[in-house]
RODO-2510 file (C-alpha; in nm, 4 decimals, decimal comma):
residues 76
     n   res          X          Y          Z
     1     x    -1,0179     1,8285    -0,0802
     2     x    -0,6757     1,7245     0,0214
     3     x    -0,5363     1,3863    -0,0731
     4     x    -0,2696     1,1790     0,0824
     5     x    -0,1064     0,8794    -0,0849
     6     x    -0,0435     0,5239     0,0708
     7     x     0,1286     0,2294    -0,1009
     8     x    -0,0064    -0,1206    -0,1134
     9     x     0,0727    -0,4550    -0,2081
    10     x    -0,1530    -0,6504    -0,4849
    11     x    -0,1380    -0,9672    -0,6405
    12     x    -0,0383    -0,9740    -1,0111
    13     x    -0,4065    -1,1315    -1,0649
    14     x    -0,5734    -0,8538    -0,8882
    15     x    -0,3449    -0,6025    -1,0085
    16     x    -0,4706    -0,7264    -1,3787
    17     x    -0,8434    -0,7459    -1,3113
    18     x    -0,7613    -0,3672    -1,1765
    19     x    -0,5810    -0,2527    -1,5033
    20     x    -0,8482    -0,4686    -1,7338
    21     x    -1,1230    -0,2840    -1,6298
    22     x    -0,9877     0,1194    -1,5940
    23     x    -0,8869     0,0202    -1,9603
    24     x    -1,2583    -0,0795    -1,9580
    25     x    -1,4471     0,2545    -1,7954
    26     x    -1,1552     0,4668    -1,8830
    27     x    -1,0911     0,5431    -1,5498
    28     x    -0,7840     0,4569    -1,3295
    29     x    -0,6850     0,2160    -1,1328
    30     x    -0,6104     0,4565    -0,8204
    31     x    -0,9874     0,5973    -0,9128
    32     x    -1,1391     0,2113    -0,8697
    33     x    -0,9058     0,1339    -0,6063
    34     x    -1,0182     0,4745    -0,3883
    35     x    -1,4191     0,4060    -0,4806
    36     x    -1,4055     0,0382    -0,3385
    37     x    -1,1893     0,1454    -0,0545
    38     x    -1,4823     0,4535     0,0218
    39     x    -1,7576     0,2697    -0,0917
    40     x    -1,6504    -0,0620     0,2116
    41     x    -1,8639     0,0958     0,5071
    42     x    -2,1536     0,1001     0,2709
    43     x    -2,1668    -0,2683     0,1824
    44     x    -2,0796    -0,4114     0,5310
    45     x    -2,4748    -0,2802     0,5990
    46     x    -2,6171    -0,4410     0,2858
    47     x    -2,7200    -0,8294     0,3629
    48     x    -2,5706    -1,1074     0,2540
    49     x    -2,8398    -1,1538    -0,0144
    50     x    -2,7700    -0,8194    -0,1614
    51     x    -2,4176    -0,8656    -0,1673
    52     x    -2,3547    -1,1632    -0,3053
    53     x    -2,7507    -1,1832    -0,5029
    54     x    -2,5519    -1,0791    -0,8529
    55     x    -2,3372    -1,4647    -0,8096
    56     x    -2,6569    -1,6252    -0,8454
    57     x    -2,6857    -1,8683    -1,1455
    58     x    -2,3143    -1,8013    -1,1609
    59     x    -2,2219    -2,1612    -1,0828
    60     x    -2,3045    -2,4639    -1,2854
    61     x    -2,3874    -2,7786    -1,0799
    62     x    -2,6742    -3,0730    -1,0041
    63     x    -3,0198    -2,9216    -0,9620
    64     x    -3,0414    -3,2091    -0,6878
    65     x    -3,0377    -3,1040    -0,2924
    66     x    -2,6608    -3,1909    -0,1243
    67     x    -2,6442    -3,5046     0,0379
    68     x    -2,4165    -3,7399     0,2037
    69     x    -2,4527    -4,0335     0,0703
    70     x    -2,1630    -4,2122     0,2340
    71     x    -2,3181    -4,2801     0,5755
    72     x    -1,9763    -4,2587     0,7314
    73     x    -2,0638    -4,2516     1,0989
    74     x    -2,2997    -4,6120     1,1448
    75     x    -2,3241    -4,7372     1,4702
    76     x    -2,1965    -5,1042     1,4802
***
């Protein structure tokens, strides 16, 4: 299979996180960078639940339901 290159422009954060983790799997970062860029059609099917399921628990916060305490729009 023939390949063509393109250039693109990252932030130094996501460059990082790119570099961190071919250092990680011993791949490289063009190899992680091509499988999320082939694997995109794939995940724009999955649900919402699938796709973000592996944040839950991820976030530390009140076990209590939101609420807005503040009453800001009484009627006179």
């Amino acid at each position: 299979m023939s390949m063509k290159g393109i250039t693109i422009k990252l932030s130094e954060t996501t460059l990082r996180q790119l570099r961190r983790q071919a250092r990680e799997t011993g791949r490289s970062v063009a190899a992680l960078v091509r499988e999320r860029v082939e694997a995109s059609p794939d995940r724009a099917k999955e649900s919402v639940f699938a796709v973000t399921s592996e944040l839950a628990g991820s976030l530390a916060g009140s076990r209590r339901a939101a609420s807005n305490e503040r009453r800001r729009f009484r009627r006179s």
